[in-house]
N, CA, C and O atoms as a CHARMM CRD file, in Angstrom:
* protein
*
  324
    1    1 UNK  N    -45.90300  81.20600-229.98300 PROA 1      0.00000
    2    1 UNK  CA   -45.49300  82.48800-230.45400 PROA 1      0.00000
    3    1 UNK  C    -46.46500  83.56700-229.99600 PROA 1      0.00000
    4    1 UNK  O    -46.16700  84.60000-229.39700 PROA 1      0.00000
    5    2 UNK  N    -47.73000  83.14400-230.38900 PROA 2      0.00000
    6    2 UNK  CA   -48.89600  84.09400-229.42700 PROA 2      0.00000
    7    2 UNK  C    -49.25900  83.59000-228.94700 PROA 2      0.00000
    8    2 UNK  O    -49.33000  82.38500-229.19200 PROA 2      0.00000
    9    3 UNK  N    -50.02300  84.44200-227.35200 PROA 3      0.00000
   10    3 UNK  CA   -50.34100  84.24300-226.86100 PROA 3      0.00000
   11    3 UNK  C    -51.86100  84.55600-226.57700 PROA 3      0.00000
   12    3 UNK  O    -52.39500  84.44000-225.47400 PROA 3      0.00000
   13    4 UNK  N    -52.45000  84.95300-227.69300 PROA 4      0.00000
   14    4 UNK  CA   -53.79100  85.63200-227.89200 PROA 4      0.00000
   15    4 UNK  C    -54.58800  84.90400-228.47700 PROA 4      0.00000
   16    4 UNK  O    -54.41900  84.26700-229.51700 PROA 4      0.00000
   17    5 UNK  N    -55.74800  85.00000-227.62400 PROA 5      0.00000
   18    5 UNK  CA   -56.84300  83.77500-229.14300 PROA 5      0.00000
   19    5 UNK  C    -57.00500  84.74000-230.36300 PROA 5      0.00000
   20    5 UNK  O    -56.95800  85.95800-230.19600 PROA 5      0.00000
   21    6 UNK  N    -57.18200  84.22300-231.48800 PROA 6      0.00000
   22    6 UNK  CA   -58.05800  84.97500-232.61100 PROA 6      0.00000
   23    6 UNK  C    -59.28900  85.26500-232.31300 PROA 6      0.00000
   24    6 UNK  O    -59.80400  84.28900-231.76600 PROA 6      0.00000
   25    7 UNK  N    -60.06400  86.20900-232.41700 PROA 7      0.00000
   26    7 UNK  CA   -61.42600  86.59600-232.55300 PROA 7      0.00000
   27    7 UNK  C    -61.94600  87.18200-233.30000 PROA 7      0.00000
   28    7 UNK  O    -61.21200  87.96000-233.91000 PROA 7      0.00000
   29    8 UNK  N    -63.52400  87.18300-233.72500 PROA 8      0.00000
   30    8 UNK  CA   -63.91900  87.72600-234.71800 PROA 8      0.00000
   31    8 UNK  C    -63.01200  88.93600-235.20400 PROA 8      0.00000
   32    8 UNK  O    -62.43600  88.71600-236.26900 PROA 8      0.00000
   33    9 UNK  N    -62.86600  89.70500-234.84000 PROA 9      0.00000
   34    9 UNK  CA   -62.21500  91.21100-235.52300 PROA 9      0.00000
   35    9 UNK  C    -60.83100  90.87300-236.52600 PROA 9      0.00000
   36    9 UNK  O    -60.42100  91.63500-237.40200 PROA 9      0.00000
   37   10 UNK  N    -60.09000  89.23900-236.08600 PROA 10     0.00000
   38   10 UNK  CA   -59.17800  89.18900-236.72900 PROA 10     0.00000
   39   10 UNK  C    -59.45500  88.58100-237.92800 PROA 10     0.00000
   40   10 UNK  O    -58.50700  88.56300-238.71200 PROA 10     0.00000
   41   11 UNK  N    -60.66000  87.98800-238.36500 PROA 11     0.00000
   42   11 UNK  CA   -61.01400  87.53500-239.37100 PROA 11     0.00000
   43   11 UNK  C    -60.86000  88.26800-240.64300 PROA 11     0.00000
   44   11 UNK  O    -60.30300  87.86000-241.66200 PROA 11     0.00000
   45   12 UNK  N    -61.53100  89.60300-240.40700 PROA 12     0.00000
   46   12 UNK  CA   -60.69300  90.27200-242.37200 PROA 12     0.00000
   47   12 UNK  C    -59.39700  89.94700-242.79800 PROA 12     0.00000
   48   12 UNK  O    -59.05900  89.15500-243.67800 PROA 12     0.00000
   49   13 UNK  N    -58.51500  90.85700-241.85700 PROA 13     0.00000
   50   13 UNK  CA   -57.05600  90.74600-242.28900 PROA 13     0.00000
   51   13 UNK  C    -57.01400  89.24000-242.47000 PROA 13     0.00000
   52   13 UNK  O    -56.97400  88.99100-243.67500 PROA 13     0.00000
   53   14 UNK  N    -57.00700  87.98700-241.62000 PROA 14     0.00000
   54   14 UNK  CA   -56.67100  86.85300-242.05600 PROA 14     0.00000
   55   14 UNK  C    -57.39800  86.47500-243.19100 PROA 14     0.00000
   56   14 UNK  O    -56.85400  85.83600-244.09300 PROA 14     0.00000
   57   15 UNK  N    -58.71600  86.84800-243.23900 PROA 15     0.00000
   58   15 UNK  CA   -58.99900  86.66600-245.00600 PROA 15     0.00000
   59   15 UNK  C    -58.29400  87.30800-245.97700 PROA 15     0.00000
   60   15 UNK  O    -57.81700  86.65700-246.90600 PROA 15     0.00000
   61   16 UNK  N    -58.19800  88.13100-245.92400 PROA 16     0.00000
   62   16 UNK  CA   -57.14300  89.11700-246.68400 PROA 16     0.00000
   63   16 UNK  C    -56.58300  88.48500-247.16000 PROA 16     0.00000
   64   16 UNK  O    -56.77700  88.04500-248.29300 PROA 16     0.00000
   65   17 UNK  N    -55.43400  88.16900-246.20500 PROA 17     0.00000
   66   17 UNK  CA   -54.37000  87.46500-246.51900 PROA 17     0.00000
   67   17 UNK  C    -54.24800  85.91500-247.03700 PROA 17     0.00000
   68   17 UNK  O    -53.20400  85.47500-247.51900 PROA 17     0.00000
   69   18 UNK  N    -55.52600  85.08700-246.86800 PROA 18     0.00000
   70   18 UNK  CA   -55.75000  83.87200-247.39300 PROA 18     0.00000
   71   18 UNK  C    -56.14400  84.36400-248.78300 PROA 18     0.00000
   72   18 UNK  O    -55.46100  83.87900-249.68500 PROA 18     0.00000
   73   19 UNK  N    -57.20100  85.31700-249.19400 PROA 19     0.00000
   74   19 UNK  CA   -57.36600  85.67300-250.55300 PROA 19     0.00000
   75   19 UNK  C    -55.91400  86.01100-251.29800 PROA 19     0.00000
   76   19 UNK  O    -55.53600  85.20500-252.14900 PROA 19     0.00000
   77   20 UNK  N    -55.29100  86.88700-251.08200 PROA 20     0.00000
   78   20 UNK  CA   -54.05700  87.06000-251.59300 PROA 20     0.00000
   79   20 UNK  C    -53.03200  85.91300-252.06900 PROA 20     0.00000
   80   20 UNK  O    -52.37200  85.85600-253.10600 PROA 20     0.00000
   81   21 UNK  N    -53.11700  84.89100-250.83400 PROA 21     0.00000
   82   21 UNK  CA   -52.24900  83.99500-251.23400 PROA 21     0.00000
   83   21 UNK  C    -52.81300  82.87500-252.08300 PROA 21     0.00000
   84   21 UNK  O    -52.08100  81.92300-252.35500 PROA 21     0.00000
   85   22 UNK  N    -54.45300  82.93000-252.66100 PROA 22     0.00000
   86   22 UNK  CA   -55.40600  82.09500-253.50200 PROA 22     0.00000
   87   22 UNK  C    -54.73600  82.65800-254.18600 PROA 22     0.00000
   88   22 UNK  O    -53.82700  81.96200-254.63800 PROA 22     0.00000
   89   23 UNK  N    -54.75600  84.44500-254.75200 PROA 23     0.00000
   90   23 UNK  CA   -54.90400  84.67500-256.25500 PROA 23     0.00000
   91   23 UNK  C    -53.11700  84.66500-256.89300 PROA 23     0.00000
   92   23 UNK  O    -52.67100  84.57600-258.03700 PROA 23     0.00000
   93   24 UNK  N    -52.25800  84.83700-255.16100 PROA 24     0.00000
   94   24 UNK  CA   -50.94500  84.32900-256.32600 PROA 24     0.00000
   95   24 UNK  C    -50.79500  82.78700-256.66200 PROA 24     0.00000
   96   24 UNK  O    -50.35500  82.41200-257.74800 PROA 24     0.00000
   97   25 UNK  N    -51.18600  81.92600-255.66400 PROA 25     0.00000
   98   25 UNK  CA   -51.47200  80.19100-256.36800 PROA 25     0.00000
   99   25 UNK  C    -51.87800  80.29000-257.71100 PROA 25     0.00000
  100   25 UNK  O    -51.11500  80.05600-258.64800 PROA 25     0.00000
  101   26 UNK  N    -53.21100  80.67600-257.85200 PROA 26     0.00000
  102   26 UNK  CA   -53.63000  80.96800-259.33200 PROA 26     0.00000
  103   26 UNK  C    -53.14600  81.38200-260.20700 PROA 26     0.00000
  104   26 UNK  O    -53.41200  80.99100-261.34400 PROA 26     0.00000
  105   27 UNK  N    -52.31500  82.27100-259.95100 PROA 27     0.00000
  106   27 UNK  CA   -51.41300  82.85000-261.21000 PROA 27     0.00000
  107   27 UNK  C    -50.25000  81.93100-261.68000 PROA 27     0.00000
  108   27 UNK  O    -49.86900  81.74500-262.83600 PROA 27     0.00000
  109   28 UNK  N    -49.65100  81.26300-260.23300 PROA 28     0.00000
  110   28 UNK  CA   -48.30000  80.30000-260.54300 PROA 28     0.00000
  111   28 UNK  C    -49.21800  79.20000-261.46900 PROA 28     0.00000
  112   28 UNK  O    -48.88400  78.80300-262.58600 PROA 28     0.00000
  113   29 UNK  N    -50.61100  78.75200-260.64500 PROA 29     0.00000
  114   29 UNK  CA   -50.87500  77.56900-261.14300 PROA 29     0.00000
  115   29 UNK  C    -51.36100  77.44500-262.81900 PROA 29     0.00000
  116   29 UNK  O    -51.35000  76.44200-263.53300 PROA 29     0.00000
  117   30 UNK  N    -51.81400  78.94100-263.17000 PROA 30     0.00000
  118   30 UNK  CA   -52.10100  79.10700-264.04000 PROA 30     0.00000
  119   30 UNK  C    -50.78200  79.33500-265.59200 PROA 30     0.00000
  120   30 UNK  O    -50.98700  79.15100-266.79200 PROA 30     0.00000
  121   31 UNK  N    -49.91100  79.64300-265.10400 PROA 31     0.00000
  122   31 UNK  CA   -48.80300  79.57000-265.32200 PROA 31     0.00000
  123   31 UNK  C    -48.10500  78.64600-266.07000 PROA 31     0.00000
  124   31 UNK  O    -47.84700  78.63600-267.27300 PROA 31     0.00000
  125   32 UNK  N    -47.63600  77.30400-264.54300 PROA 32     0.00000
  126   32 UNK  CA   -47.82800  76.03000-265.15500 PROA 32     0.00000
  127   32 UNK  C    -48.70200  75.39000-266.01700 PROA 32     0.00000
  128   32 UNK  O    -48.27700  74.43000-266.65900 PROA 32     0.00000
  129   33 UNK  N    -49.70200  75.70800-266.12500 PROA 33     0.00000
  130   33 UNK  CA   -50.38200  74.83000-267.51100 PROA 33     0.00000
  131   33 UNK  C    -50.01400  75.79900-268.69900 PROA 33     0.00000
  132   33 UNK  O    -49.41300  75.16000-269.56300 PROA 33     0.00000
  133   34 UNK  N    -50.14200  76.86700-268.96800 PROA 34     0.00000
  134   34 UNK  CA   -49.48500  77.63900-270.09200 PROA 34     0.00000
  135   34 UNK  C    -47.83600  76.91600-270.91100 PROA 34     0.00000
  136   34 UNK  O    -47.42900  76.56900-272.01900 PROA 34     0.00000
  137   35 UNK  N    -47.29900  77.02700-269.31400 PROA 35     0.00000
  138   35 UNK  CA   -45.40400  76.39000-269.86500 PROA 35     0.00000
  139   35 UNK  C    -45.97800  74.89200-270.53400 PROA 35     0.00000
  140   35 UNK  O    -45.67500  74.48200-271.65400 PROA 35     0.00000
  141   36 UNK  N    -46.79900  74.25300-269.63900 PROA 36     0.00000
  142   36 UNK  CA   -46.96000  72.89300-269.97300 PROA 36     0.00000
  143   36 UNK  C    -47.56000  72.53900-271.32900 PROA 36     0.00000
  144   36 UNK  O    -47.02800  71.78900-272.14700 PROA 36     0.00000
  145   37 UNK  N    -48.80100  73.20200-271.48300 PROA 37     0.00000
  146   37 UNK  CA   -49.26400  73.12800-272.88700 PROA 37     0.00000
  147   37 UNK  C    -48.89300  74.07900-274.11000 PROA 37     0.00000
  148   37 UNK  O    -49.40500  74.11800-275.22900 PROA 37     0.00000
  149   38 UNK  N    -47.60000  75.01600-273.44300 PROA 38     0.00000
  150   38 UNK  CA   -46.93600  75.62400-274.46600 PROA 38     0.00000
  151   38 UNK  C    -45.48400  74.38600-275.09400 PROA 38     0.00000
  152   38 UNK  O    -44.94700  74.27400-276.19600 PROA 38     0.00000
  153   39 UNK  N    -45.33200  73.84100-274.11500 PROA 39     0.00000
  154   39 UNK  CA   -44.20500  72.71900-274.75900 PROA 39     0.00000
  155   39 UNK  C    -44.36200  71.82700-275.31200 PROA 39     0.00000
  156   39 UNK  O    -43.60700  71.50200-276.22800 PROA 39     0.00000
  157   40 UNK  N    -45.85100  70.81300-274.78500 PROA 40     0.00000
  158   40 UNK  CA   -46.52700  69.98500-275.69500 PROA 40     0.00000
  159   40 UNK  C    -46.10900  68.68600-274.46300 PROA 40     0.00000
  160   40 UNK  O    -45.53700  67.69400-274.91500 PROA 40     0.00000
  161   41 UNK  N    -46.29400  68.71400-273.52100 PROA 41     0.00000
  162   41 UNK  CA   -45.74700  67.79700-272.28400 PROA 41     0.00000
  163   41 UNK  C    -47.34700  67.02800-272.47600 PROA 41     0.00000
  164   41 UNK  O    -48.09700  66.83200-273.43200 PROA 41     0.00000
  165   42 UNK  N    -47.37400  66.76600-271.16600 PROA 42     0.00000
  166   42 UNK  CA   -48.20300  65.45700-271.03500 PROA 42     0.00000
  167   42 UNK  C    -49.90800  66.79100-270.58600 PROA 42     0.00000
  168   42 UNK  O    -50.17700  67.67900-269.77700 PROA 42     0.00000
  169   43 UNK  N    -50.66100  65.96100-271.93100 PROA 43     0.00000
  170   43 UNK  CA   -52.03900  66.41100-271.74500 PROA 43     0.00000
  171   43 UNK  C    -52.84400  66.78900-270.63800 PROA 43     0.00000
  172   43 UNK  O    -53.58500  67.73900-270.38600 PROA 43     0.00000
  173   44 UNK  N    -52.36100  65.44500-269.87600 PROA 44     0.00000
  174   44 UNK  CA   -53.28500  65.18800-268.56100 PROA 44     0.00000
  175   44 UNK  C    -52.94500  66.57500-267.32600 PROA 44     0.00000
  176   44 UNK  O    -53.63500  67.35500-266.66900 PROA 44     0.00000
  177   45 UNK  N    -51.55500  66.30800-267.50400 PROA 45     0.00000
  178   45 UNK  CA   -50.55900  67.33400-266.81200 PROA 45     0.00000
  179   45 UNK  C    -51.37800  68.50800-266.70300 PROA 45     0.00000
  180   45 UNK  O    -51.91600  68.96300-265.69400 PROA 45     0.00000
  181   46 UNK  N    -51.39600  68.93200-267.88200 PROA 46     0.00000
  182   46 UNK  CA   -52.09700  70.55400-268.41200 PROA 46     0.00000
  183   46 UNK  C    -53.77600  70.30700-268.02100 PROA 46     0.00000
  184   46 UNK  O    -54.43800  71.28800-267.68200 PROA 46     0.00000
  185   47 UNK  N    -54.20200  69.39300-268.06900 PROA 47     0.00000
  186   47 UNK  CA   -55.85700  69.51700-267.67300 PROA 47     0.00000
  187   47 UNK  C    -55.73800  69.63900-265.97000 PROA 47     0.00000
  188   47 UNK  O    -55.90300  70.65300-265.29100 PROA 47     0.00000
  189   48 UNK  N    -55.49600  68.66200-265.64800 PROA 48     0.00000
  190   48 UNK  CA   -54.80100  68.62600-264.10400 PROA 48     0.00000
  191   48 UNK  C    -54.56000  70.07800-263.65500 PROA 48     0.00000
  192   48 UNK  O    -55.44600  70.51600-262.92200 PROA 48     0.00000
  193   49 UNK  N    -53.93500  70.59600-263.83100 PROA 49     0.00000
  194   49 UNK  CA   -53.58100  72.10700-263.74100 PROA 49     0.00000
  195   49 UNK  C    -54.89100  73.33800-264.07700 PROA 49     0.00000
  196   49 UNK  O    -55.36400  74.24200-263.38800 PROA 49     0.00000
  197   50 UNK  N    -55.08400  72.99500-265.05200 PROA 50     0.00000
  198   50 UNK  CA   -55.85500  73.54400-265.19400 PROA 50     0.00000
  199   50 UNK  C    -57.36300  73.68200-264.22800 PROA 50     0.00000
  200   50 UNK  O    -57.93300  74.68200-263.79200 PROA 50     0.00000
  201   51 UNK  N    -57.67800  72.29400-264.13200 PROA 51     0.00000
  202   51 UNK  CA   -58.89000  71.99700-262.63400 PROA 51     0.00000
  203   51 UNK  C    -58.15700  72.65000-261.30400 PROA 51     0.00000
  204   51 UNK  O    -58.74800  73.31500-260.45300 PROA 51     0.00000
  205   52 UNK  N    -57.17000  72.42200-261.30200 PROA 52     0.00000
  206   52 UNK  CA   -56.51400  72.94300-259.98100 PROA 52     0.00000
  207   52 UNK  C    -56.72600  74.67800-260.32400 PROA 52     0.00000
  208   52 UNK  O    -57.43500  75.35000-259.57500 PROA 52     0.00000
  209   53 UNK  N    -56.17500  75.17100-261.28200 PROA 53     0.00000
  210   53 UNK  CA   -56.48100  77.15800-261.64900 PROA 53     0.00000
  211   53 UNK  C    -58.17900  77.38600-261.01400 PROA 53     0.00000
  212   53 UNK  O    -58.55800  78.27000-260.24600 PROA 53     0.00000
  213   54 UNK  N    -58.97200  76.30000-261.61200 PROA 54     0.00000
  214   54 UNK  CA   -60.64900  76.82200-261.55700 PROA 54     0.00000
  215   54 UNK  C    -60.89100  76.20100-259.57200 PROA 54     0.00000
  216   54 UNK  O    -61.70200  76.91800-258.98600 PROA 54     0.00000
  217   55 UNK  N    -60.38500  75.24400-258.83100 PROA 55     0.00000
  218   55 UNK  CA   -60.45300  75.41500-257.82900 PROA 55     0.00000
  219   55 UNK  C    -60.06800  76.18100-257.02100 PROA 55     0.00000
  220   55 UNK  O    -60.66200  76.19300-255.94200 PROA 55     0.00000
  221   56 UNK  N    -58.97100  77.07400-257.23000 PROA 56     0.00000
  222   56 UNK  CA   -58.00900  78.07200-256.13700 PROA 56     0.00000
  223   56 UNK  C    -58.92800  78.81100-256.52100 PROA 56     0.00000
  224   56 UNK  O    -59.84500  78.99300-255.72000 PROA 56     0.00000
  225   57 UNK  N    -59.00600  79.59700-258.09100 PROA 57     0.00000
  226   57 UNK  CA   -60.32900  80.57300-258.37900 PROA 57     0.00000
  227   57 UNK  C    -61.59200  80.74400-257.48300 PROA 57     0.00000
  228   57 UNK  O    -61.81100  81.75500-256.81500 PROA 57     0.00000
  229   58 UNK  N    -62.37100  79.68400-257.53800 PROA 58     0.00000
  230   58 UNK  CA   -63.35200  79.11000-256.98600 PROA 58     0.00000
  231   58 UNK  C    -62.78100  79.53100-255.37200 PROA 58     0.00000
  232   58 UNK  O    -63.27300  80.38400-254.63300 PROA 58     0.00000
  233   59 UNK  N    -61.75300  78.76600-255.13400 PROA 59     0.00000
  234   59 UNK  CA   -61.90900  79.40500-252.76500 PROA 59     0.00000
  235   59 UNK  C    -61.15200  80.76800-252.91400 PROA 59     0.00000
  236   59 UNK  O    -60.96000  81.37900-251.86300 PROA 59     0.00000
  237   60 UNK  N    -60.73900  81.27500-253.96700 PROA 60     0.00000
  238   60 UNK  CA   -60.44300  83.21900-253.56600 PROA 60     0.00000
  239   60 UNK  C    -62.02000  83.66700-253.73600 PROA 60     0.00000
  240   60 UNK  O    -62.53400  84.42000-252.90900 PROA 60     0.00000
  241   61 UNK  N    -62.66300  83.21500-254.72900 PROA 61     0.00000
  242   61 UNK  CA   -64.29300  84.01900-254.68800 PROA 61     0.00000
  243   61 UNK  C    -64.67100  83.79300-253.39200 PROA 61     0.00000
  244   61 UNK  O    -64.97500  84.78000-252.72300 PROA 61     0.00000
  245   62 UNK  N    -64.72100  82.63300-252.85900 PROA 62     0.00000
  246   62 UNK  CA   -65.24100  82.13900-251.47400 PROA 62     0.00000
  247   62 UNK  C    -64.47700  82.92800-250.32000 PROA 62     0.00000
  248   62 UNK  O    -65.32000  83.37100-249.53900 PROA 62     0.00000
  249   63 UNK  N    -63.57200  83.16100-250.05000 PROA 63     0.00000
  250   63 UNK  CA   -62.88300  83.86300-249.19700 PROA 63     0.00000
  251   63 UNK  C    -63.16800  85.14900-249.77200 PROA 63     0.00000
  252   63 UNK  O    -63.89800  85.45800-248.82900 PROA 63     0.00000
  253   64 UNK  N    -63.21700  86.15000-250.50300 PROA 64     0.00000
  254   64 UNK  CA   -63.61800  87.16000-250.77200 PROA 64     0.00000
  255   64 UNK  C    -65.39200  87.45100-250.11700 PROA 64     0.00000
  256   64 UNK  O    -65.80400  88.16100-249.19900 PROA 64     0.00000
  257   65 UNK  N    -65.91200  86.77500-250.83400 PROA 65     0.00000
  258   65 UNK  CA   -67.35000  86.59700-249.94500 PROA 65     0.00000
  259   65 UNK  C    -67.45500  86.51700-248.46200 PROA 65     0.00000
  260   65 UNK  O    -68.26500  87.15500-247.79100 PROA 65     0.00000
  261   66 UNK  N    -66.27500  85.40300-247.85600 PROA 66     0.00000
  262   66 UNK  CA   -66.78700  85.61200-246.58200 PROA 66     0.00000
  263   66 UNK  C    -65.98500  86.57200-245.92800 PROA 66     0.00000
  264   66 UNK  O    -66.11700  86.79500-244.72500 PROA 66     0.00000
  265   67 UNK  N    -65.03500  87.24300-246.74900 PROA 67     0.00000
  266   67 UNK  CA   -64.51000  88.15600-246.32200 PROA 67     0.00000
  267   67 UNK  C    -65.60500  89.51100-245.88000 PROA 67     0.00000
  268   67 UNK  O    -65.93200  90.04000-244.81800 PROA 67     0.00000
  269   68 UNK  N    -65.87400  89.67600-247.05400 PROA 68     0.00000
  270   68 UNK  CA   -67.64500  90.75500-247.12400 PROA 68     0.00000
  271   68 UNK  C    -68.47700  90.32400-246.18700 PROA 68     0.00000
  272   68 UNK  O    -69.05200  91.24400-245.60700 PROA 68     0.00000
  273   69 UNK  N    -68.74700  89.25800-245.83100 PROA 69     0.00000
  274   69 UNK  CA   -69.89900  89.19100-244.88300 PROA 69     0.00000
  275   69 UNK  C    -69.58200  89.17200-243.37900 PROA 69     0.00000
  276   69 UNK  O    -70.43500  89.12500-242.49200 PROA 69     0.00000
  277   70 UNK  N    -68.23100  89.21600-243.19600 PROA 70     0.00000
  278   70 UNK  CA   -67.39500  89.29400-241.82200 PROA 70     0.00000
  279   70 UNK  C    -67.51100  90.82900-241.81900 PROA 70     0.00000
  280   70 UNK  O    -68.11900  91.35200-240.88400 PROA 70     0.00000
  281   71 UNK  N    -67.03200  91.51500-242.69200 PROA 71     0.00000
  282   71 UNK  CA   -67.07300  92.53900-242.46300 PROA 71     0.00000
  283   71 UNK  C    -68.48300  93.24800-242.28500 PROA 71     0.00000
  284   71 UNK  O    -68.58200  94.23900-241.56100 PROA 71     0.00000
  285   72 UNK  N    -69.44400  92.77800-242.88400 PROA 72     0.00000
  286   72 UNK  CA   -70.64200  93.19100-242.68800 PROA 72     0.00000
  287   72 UNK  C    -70.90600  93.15100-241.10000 PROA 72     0.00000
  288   72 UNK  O    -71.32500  94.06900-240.39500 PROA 72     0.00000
  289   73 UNK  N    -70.67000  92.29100-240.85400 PROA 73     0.00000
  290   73 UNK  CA   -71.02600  91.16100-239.58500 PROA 73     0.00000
  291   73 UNK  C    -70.41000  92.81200-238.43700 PROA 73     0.00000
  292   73 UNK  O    -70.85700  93.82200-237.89500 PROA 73     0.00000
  293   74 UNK  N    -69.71200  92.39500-238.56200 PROA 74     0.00000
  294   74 UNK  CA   -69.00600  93.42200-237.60600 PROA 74     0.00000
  295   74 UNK  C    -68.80900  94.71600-237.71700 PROA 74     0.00000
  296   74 UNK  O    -67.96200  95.21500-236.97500 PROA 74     0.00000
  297   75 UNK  N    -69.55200  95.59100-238.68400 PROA 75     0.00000
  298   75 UNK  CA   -69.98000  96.64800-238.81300 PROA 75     0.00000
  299   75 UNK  C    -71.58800  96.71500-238.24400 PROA 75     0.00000
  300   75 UNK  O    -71.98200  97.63300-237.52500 PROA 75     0.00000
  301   76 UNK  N    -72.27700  95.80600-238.60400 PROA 76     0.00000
  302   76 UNK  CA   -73.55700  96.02100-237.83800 PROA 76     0.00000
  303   76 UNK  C    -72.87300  96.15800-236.32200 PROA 76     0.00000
  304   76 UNK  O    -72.57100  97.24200-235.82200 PROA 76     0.00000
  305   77 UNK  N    -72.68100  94.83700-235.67100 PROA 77     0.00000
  306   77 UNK  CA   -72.34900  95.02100-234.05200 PROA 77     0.00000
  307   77 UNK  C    -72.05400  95.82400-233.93700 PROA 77     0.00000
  308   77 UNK  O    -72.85500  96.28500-233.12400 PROA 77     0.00000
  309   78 UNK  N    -70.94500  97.01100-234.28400 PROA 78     0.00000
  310   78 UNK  CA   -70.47900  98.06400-234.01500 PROA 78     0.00000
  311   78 UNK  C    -71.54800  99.26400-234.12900 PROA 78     0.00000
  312   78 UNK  O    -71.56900 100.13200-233.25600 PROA 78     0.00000
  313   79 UNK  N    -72.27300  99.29000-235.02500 PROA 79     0.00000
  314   79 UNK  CA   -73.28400 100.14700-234.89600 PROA 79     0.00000
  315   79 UNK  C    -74.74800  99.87100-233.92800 PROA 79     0.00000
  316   79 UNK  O    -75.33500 100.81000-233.39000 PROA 79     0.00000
  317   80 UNK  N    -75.09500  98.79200-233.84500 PROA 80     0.00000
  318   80 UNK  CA   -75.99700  98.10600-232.60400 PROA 80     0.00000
  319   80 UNK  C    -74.99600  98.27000-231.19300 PROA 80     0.00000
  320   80 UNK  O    -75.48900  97.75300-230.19100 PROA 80     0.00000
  321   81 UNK  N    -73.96100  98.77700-231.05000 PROA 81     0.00000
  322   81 UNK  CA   -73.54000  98.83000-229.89400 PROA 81     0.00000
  323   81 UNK  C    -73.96600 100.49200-229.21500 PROA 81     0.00000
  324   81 UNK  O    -73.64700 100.78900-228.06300 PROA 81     0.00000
């Protein structure tokens, strides 16, 4: 479909967009354990879910961070140029 490599400069937007699609996971995933431990379903189910909410959490902070430091990254070069 392309024919272009990725290079540094495309890294924000594609973080961007990996953060975005962490924090709506999180919300669905967070979600599901609410319906789940609002009905009274299976315990494990709802803990399960729940570890899964604090891991997506956990790689949107991480992608947010390296989102910031990409951008750092490539605001220096641009000014050292």
């Amino acid at each position: 479909m392309f024919n272009r490599r990725i290079t540094k400069k495309d890294y924000p937007e594609m973080l961007n967009g990996m953060g975005n699609d962490l924090e709506t996971t999180r919300v669905m995933v967070t979600r599901m354990q609410g319906w789940v431990t609002d009905t009274g379903l299976d315990q494990d189910l709802a803990q399960a879910l729940g570890s899964a909410a604090t891991a997506v959490k956990d790689a949107h902070e991480a992608a947010h961070n390296a989102w910031l430091r990409v951008n750092d990254e490539l605001e220096k070069e641009t000014r050292d140029r």
